[in-house]
DRENKOLGU-269779 format. One record per atom (N, C-alpha, C): x, y, z; residue in one letter. Coordinates in steps of 0.1 Angstrom, whole numbers, padded with zeros to 4 digits, always signed. Example, Ala and Ser with C-alpha at 12.3 -4.5 7.8 and 13.67 -1.06 7.14 Angstrom:
// residues 2
+0132-0057+0078a+0123-0045+0078a+0132-0033+0078a+0128-0022+0071s+0137-0011+0071s+0129+0000+0079s
// end
This chain:
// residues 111
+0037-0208-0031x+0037-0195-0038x+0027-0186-0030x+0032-0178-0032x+0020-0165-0017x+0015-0158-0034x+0001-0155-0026x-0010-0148-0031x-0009-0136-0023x-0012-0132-0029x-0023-0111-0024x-0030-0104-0029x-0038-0105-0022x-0052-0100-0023x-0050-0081-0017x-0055-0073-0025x-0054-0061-0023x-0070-0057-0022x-0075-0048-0010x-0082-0042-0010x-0087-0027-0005x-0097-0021-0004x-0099-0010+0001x-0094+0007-0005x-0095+0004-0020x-0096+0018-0028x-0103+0021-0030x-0107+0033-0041x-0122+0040-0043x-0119+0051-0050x-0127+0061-0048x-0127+0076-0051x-0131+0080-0041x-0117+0090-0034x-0124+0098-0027x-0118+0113-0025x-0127+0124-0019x-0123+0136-0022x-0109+0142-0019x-0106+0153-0024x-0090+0155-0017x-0094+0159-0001x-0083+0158+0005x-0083+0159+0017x-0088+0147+0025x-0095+0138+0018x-0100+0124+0024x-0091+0115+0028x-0098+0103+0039x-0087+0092+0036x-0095+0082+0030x-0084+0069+0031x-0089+0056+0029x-0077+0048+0035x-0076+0034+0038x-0069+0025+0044x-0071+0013+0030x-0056+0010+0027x-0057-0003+0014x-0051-0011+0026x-0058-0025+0023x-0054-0035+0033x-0045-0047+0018x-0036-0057+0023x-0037-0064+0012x-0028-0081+0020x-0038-0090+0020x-0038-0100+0025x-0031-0116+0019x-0019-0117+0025x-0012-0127+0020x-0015-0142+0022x-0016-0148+0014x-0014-0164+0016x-0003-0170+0018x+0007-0179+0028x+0014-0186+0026x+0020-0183+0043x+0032-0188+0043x+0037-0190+0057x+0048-0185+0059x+0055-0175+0050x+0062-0165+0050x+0065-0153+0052x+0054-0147+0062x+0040-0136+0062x+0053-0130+0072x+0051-0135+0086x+0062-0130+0093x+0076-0123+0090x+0078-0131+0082x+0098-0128+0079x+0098-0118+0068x+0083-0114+0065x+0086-0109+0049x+0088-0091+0049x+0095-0089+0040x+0093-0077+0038x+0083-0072+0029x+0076-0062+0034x+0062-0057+0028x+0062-0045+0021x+0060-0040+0011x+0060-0030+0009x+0049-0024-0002x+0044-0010-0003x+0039-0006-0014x+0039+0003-0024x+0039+0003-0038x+0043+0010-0047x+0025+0012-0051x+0029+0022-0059x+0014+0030-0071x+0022+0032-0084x+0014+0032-0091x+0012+0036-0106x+0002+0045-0111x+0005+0056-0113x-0003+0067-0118x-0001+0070-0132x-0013+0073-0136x-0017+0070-0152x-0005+0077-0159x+0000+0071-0170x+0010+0076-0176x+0028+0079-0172x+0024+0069-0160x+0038+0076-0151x+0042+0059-0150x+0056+0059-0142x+0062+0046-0141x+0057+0046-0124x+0063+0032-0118x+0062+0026-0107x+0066+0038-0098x+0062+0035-0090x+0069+0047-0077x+0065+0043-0065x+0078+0039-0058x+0076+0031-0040x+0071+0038-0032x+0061+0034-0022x+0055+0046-0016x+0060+0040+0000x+0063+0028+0005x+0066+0025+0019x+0068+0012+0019x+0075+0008+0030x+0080-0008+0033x+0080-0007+0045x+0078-0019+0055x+0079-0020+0063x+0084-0039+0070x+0096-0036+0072x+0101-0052+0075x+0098-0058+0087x+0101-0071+0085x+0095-0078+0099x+0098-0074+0113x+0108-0065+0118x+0109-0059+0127x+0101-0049+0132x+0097-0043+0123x+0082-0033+0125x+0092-0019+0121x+0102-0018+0115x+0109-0007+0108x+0100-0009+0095x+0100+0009+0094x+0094+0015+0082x+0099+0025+0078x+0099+0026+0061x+0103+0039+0062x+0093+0048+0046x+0093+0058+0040x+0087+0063+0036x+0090+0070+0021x+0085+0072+0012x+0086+0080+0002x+0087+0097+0004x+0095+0104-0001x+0091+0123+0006x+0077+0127+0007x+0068+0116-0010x+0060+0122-0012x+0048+0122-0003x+0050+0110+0003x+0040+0106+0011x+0040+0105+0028x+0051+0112+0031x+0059+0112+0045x+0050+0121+0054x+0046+0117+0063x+0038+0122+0072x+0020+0124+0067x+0020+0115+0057x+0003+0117+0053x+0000+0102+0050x+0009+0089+0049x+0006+0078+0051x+0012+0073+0060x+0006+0062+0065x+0010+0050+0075x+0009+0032+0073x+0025+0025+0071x+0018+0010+0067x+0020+0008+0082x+0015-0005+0083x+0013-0015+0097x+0011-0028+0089x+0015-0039+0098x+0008-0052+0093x+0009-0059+0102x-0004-0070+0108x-0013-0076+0115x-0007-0093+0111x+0008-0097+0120x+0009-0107+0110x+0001-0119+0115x-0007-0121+0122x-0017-0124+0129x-0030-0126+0117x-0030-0118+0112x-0041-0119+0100x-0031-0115+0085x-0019-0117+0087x-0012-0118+0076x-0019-0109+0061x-0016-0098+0073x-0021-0083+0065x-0013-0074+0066x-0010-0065+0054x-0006-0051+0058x-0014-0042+0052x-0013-0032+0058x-0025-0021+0063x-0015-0009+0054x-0023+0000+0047x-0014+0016+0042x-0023+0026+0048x-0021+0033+0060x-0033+0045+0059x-0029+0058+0050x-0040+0059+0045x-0038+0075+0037x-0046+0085+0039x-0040+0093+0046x-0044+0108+0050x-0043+0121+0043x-0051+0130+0043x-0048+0141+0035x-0043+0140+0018x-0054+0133+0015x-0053+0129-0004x-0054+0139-0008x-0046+0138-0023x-0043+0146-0031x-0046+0140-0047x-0048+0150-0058x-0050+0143-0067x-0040+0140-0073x-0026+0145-0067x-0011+0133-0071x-0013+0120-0066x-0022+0117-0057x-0021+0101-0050x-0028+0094-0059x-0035+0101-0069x-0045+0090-0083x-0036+0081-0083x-0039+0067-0085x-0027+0054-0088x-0034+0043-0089x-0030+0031-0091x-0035+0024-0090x-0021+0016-0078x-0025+0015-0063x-0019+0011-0059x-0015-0007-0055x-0004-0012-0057x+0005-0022-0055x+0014-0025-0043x+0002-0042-0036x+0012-0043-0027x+0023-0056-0029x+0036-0056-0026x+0050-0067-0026x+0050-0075-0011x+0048-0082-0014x+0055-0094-0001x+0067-0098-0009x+0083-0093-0005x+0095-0096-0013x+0094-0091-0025x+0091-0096-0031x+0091-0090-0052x+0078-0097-0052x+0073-0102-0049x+0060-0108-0053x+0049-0098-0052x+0042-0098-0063x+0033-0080-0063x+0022-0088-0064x+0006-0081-0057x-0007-0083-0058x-0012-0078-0073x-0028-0077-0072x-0033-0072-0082x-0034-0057-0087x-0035-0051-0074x-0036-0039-0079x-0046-0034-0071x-0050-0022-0063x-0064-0016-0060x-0063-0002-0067x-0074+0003-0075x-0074+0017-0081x-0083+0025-0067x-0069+0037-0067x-0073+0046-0058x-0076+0058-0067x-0089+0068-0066x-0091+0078-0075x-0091+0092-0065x-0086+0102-0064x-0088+0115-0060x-0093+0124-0065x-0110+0126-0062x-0110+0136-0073x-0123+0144-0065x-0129+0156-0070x-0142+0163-0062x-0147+0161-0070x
// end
């Protein structure tokens, strides 16, 4: 069964970034499709990027040209960078290996 470990949220100002990393256990790391979703207070799920074992990615409108996933499958990681925050990006973000979802990292945007 794969585990994931989600890290690297916070609070931080608009216009800031941060990078959430989220680190898989198991031996399926390579083949897998990766992806991440958020949840923002009072709102439902919302996909923000995937990126499959071939190194295809593709993106949400919302978030298109202000994040970046990657993943290290070498350290059987994927990486989200987030550039130019906004206080729409409040969420608590969720990363999937397949359907299999982590814990959660709360990202906060605020001054």
């Amino acid at each position: 069964q794969v585990q994931l470990v989600e890290s690297g949220g916070g609070l931080v100002q608009p216009g800031g970034s941060l990078r959430l990393s989220c680190t898989a256990s198991g031996r399926t790391f390579s083949s897998a499709r990766l992806s991440w979703a958020r949840q923002a207070p009072g709102k439902g799920l919302e996909w923000v990027s995937e990126i499959y074992s071939d190194g295809i990615t593709t993106y949400a409108d919302s978030v298109k040209g202000r994040f970046t996933i990657s993943r290290d499958n070498a350290k059987n990681t994927v990486y989200l960078q987030m550039n130019s925050l906004n206080s729409e990006d409040t969420a608590v973000y969720y990363c999937y290996h397949g359907s299999i979802r982590g814990q959660g990292t709360q990202v906060t945007v605020s001054s």
